[in-house]
C-alpha positions in Angstrom: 13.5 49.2 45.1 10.6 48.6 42.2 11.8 52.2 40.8 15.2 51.6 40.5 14.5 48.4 38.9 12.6 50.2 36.0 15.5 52.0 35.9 17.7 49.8 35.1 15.5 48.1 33.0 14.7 50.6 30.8 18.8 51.1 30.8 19.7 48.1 29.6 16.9 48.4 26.7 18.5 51.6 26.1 21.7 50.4 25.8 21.1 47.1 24.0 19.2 49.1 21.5 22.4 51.5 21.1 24.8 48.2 21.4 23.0 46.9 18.4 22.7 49.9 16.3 26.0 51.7 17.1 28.9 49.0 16.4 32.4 50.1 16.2 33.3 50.3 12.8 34.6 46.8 11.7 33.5 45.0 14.9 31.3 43.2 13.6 29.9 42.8 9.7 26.8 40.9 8.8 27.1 37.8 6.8 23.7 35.7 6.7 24.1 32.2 8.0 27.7 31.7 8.8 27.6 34.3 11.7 29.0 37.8 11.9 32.7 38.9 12.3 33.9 39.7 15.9 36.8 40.3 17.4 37.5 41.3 21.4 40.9 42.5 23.3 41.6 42.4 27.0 45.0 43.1 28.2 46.7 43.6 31.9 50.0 43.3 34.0 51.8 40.6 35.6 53.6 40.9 38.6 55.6 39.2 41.4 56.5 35.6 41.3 54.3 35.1 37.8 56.8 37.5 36.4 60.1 35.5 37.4 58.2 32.1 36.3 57.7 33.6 32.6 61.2 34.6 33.1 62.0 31.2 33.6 60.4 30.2 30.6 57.2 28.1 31.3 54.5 27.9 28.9 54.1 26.8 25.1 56.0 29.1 23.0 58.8 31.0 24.6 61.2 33.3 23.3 64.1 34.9 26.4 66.6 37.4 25.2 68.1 38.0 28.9 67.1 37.0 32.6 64.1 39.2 34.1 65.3 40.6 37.6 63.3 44.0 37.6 61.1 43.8 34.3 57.4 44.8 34.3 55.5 42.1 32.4 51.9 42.3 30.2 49.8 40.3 28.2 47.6 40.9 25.8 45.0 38.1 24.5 43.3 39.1 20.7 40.1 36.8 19.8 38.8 36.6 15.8 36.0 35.2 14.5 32.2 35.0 13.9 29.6 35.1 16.4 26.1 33.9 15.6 23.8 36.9 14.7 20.9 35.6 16.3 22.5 34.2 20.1 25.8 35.8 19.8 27.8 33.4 20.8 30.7 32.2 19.1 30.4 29.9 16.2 34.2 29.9 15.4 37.2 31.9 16.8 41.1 32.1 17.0 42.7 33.4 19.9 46.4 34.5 20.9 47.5 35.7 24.1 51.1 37.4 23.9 52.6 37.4 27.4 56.3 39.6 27.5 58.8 40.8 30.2 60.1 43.9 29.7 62.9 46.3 30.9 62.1 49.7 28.7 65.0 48.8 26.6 64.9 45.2 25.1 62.1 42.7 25.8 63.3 40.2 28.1 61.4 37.2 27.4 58.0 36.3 25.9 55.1 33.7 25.5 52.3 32.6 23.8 49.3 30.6 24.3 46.6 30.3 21.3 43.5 28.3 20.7 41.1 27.8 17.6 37.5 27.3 18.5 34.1 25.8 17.1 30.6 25.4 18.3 29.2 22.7 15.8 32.0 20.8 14.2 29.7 19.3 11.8 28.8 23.0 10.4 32.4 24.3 10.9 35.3 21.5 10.1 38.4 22.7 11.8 41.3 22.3 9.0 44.1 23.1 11.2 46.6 25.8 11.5 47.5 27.9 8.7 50.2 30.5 10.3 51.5 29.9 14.3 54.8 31.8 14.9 56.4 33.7 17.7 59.1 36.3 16.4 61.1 39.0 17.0 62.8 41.5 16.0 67.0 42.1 16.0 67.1 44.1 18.6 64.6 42.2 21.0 62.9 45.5 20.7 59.3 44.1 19.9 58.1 40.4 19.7 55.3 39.6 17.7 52.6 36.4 17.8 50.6 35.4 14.5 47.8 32.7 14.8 46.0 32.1 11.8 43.6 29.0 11.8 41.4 27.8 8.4 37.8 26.4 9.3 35.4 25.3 6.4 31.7 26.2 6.6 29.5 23.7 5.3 26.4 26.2 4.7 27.9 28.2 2.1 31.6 25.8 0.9 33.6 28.7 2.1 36.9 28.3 3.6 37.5 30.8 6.5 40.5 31.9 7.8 40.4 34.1 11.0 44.1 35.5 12.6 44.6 37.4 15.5 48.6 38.8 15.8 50.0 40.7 18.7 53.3 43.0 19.5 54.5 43.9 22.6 57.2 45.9 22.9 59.5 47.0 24.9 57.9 49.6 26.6 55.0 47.8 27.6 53.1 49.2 24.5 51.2 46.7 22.0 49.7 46.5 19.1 47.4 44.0 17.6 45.6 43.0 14.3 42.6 40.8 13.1 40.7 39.7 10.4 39.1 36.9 8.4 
């Protein structure tokens, strides 16, 4: 048991030493005192009974092209924004989670849930929403969520304005964008 402690010890120096070095390339960009630039992705499937209540159309922003009766369903949730440099956890952040039904010909129906975040709202005023839309396109082909959110940073008077968009398509495929 005490040697495969070590182990793992010495592993996880390994790897935080790698993690820190090694950053995918515009993961994360060092700023001083308002933080670094982040940005995360998780995605899955939806199934069953979850699937025919999107269907339905509950949540916050829905778009439905055409009932769901055998569609596959996804989401995908994109976060933006800075993480402190020294704790790394997140000082500000946007987030948008696309959630669509899909049939491999048109998407059926979609959702979307976003939230704009701030540790110290005394450092970082929240200024409100900038872009919040739910498209798509003629042919129900793709969908697409922007989220765009402004927060000021007292440290340095800089506005900053993190977004977080997501496509899903009809397919099941996605794609997604971020920046500041």
């Amino acid at each position: 048991m005490r040697k495969f402690a070590a182990v793992a010890v010495t592993s996880g120096a390994i790897v935080a030493g790698v993690a820190g070095t090694a950053l995918p390339a515009g993961a994360a960009t060092p700023t001083g005192g308002s933080g670094v630039e982040a940005t995360t992705v998780t995605h899955g499937t939806i199934t069953g009974a979850a699937a025919q209540k999107l269907a339905r159309g509950s949540g916050q922003m829905t778009l439905a092209a055409a009932p769901v009766h055998a569609a596959s369903c996804r989401w995908v949730e994109r976060t933006q924004g800075r993480k402190s440099s020294r704790h790394g956890r997140w000082l500000i952040y946007v987030k948008t989670r696309l959630t669509w039904c899909y049939d491999g010909l048109h998407v059926n129906s979609a959702r979307v849930n976003r939230s704009a975040y701030t540790y110290n709202k005394r450092v970082w005023r929240m200024r409100g929403w900038t872009q919040h839309s739910l498209t798509h396109d003629s042919t129900w082909a793709t969908v697409l969520a922007k989220s765009q959110y402004k927060f000021y940073y007292t440290g340095n008077g800089r506005n900053y304005r993190p977004y977080a968009d997501v496509m899903g398509a009809f397919n099941g495929s996605y794609r997604v964008w971020a920046g500041s």
